[in-house]
C-alpha positions in Angstrom: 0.0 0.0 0.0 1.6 3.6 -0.8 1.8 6.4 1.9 -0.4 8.9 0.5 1.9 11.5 1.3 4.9 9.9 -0.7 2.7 8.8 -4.0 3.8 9.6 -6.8 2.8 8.9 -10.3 3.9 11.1 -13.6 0.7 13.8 -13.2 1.8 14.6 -9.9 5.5 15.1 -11.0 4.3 17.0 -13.6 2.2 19.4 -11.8 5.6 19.4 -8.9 7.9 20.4 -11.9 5.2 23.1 -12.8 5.4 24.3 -9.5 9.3 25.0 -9.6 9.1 26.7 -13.0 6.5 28.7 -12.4 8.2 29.5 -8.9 11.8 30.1 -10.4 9.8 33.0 -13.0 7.9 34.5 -9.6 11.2 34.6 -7.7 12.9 36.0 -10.6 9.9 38.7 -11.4 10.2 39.6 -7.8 14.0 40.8 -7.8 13.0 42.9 -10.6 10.1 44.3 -8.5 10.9 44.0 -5.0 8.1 46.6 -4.0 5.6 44.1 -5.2 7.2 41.8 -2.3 3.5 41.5 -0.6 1.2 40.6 -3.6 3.6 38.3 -4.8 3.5 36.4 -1.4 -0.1 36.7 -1.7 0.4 35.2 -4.9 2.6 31.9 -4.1 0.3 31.1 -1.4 -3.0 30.6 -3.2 -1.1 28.6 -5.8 0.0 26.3 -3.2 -3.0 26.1 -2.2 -3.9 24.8 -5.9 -1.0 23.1 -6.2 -2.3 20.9 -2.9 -5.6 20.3 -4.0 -4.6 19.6 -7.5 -2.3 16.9 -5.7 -4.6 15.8 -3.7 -7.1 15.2 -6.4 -4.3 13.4 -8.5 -3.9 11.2 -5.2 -7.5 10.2 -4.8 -7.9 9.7 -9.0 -5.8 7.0 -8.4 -6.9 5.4 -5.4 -10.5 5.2 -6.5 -9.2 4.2 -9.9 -7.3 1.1 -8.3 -10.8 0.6 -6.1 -12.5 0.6 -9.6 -10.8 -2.4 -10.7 -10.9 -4.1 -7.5 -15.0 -4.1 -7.6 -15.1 -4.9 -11.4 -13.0 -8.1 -10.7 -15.0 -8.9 -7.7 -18.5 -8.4 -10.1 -17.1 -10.6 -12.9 -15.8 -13.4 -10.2 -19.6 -13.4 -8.3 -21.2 -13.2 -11.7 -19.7 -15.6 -14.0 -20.6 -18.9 -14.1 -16.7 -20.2 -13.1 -16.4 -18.8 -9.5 -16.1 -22.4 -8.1 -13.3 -21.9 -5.4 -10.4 -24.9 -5.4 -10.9 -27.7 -3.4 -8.1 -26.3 -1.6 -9.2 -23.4 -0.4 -10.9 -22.5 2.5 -14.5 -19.9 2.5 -14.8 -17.7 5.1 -18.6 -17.3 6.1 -20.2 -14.3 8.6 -23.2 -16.3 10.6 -25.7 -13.4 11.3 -27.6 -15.5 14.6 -24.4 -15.6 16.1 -22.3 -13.0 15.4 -19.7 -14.2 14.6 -17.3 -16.3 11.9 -16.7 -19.2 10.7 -14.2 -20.7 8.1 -15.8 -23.6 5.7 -13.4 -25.6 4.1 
């Protein structure tokens, strides 16, 4: 499982190296213009703050993505007509009455 916080995938690196560009051109504007010191400011911190939700999006595209295909295979198993488990394996069965499980093998 990945640590949300150090996922990476190529959208997100692409939107980071965005970030530093655009950065690099603010910080370079601003020696030019130093008495424009405070919008600037003003400035990087709403795009972080875009930058962090656009991440954050990117993050949960692919998480619900990989859910996606985690339900689809689990429809197509219950559905088709070859879900017959091994006779090796063992089912694992919740018994509503009791409360509790049990493991059919």
């Amino acid at each position: 499982m990945h640590n949300s916080i150090k996922f990476n995938n190529q959208k997100i690196e692409n939107l980071k190296e965005a970030k530093l560009i655009f950065f690099r051109a603010i910080e370079k504007f601003l020696k030019n213009n130093p008495e424009m010191s405070t919008e600037i400011e003003e400035l990087k911190r709403e795009l972080e703050k875009i930058y962090l939700t656009k991440k954050a999006n990117y993050v949960l595209e692919n998480k619900i993505q990989v859910l996606n295909q985690y339900l689809e295979n689990a429809f197509h198993f219950a559905l088709s007509k070859d879900n017959e488990l091994g006779k090796g394996s063992s089912s694992l069965y919740y018994l509503k009455h009791s409360k509790r499980f049990t493991l059919s093998e």
